[in-house]
N, C-alpha and C positions, 0 to 999 in steps of 0.2 A: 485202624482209623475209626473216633466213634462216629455213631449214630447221631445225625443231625434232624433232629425235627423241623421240618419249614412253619416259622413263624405263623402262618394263619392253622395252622394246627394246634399250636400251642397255646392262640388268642383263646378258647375257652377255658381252657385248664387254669390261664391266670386273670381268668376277667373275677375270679371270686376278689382276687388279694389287690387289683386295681382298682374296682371300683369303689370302696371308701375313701380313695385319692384322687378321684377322679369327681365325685361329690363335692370334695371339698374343696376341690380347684375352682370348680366352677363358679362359685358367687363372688369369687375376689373382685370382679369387677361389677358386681352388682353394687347400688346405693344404699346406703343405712334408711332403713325405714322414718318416715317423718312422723309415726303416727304420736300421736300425744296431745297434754295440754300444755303452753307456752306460752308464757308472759313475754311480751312486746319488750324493746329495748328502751321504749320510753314505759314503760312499766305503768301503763294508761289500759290495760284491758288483759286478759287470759284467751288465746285462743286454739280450740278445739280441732285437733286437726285428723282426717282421717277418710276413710271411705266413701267417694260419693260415688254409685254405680261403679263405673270401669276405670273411675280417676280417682285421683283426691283429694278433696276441699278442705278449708278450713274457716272457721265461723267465729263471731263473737260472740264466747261462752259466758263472760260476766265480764262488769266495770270495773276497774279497781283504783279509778277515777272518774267521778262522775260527770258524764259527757253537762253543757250547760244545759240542757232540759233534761237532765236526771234519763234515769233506767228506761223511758219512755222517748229517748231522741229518737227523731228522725231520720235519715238520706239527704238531708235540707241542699246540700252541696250534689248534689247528683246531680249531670247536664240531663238528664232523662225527665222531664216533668212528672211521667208517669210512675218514677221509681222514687220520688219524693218521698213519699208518703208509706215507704217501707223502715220499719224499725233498725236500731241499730243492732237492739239487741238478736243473736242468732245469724245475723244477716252475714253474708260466705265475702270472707276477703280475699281469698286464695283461692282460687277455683282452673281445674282442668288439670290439676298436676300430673304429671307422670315419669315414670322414672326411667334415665338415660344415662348409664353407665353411672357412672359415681354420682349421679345429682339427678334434682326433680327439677322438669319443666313446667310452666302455666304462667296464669297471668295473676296478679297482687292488687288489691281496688284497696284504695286510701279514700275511705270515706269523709275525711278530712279537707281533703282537695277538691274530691267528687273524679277522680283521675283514675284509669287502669291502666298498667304498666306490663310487660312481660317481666317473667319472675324466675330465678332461677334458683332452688335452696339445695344446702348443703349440709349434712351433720356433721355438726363441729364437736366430736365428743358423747359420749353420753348423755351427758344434760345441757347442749346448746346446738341452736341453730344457725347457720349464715344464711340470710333471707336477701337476696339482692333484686332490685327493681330496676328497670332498663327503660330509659324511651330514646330511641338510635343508639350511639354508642357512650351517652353519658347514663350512669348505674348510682346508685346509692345502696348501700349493704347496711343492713342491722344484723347485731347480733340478739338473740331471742333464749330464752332459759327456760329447762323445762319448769312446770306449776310444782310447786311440795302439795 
């Protein structure tokens, strides 16, 4: 009759040959990073999306249509009186994200409306994004390409 080794005996001898399967198992359920630059699907602005403290935002990095007061617009649609008077340029549309199994959560400010929405994105690929905006259960989706 052979010799049987009991399995927790023999967990170190094979943690060397498991654990690079065991690494790679692990992020399958992780979300594709968002970090990048990404032109809008109205192709109206490039925006920078990446690291802010423990989350991550994303800001307008340039125009690539010029808002109607040019490079120097304002917030003018903001219900905040106080946030009027903030530039467009730089200013975070995407803010709080973080990441939840295959996708990032936070919220999406259309400075356009002056309106914040719960946001839910998604990497579609290598170079594109699904950006969805939510207020209850009616969403609108754009899709977003990364910047050349």
């Amino acid at each position: 009759m052979p010799l049987r080794a009991p399995v927790p005996a023999l967990l170190p001898a094979l943690l060397p040959f498991l654990l690079p399967f065991l690494l790679l198992a692990a992020p399958a359920n992780a979300a594709d990073p968002i970090a990048g630059r990404w032109v809008t699907e109205e192709r109206d602005a490039v925006i920078d999306v990446g690291a802010c403290g423990r989350s991550t935002c994303g800001r307008i990095a340039r125009f690539l249509v010029p808002p109607p007061d040019g490079a120097d617009q304002r917030d003018v649609n903001n219900p905040d009186p106080e946030l009027r008077r903030r530039r467009l340029l730089g200013l975070p549309v995407l803010s709080g994200f973080s990441e939840e199994e295959d996708l990032w959560r936070g919220r999406i400010y259309d400075p356009k409306s002056g309106r914040s929405y719960r946001s839910v994105i998604r990497r579609k690929g290598r170079d594109r994004l699904e950006v969805k905006g939510c207020i209850a259960f009616l969403c609108q989706t754009q899709v977003w390409t990364r910047a050349r």
